[in-house]
SENU-732761 format. One record per residue: z, x, y of N, C-alpha, C in turn; residue in one letter. Coordinates in steps of 0.2 Angstrom, whole numbers, plus 5000, padded with zeros to 4 digits. Atoms other than C-alpha are relative to their C-alpha. Layout:
ZXYZXYZXYA...
This chain:
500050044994500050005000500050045006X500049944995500450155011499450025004X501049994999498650205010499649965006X500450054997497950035016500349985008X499950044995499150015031499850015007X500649994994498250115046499549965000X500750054996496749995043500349935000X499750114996497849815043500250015007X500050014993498649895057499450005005X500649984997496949945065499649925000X500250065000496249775059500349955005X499650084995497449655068500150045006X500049994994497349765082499250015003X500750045000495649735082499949965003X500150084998495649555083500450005006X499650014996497149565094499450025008X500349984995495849675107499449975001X500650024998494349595103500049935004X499650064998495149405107500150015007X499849994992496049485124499350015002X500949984996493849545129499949965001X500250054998493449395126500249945005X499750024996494649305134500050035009X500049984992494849395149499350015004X500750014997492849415152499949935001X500250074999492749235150500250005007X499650034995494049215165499450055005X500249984994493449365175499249975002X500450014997491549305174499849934998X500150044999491849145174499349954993X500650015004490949115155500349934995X499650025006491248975143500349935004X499750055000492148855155500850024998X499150015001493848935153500350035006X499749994994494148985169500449945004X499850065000494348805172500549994999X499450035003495448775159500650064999X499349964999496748935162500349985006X499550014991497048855179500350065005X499949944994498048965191500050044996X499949945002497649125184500150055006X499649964994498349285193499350044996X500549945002496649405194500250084999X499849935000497549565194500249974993X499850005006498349515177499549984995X500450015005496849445169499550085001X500249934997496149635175500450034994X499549955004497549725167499849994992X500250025008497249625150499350024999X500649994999495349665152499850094997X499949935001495649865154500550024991X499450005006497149835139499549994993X500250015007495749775128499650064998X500549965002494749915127500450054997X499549955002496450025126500049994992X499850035006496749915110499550024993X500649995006494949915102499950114999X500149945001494950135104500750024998X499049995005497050135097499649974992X500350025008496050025082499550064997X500249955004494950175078500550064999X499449964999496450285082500350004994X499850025004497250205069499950004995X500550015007496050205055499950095001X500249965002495750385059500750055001X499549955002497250455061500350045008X500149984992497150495080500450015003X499549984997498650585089500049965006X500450024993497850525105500349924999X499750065002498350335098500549985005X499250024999500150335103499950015009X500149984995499550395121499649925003X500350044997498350265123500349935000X499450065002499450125117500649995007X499449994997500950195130499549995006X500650004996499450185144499949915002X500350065000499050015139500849955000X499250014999501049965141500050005007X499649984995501450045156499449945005X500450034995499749955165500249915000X499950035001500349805157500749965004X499450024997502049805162500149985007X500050004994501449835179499849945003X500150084998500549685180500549955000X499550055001501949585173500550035009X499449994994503049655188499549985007X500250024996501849625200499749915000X499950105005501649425192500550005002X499150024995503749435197499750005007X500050014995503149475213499649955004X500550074998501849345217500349954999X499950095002502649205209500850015004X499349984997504449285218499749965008X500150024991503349255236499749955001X500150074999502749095232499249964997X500650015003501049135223500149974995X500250065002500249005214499950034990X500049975007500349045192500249964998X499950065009500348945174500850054999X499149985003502348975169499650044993X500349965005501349015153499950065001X500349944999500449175159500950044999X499449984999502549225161500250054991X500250045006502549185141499650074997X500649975005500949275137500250075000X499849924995501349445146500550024996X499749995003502849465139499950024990X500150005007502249435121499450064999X500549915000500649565125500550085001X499549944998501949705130500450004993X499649995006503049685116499650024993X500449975003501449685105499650085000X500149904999500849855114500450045000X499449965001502449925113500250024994X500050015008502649885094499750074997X500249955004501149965091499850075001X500049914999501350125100500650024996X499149985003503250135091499550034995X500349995008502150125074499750065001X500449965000500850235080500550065000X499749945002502150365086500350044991X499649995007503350355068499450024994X500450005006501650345057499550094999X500249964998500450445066500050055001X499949944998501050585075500550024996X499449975005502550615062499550034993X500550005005501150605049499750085001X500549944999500050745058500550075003X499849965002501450845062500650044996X499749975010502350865043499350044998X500549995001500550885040499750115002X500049924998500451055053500450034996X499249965003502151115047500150054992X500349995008501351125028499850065001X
């Protein structure tokens, strides 16, 4: 089982990155008819998730291959994250317009890129260097 886990995790970080592109390109260019139906969206935070997916889809080969660089990309895709959420406190703190959802979502994307930078460190980097040490 050990063997196969770098690609479930690469898999479901996959879909998790592929799903955020879609979604966020729908929003940002207005595809699909779901710009409509997110209502107040905040454009910096659908931004953030947009850049987060790409971090996602190149951590998903990271993962499959074994990629040091992973656990960087991942912390990268956190921090930009996080900043959006703090800047979402500050908009809706000053009276800016936002779905209580979007609160909700962020927080569940953070804790998902967070996750999988922890794994990547413990798996990854620990992996490759036992591996130097040999």
């Amino acid at each position: 089982m050990k063997k196969y886990s770098p690609y479930l995790l690469a898999a479901i970080l996959t879909a998790f990155g592929l799903l955020t592109l879609f979604l966020s390109t729908s929003v940002i260019f207005d595809l699909f008819g779901i710009r409509a139906k997110e209502g107040n969206y905040v454009l910096f935070v659908v931004w953030s998730n947009f850049i987060s997916s790409f971090l996602y889809l190149l951590s998903a080969y990271g993962f499959a291959k074994s990629k040091r660089w992973t656990t960087t990309l991942l912390g990268i895709s956190t921090i930009i994250l996080t900043a959006a959420f703090i800047g979402l406190k500050i908009h809706a703190n000053s009276g800016g317009i936002y779905e209580t959802k979007t609160i909700g979502a962020m927080i569940f994307r953070i804790a998902v890129t967070l996750v999988y930078a922890i794994i990547a460190f413990f798996t990854i980097n620990k992996q490759l260097n036992k591996n130097y040490n040999e």
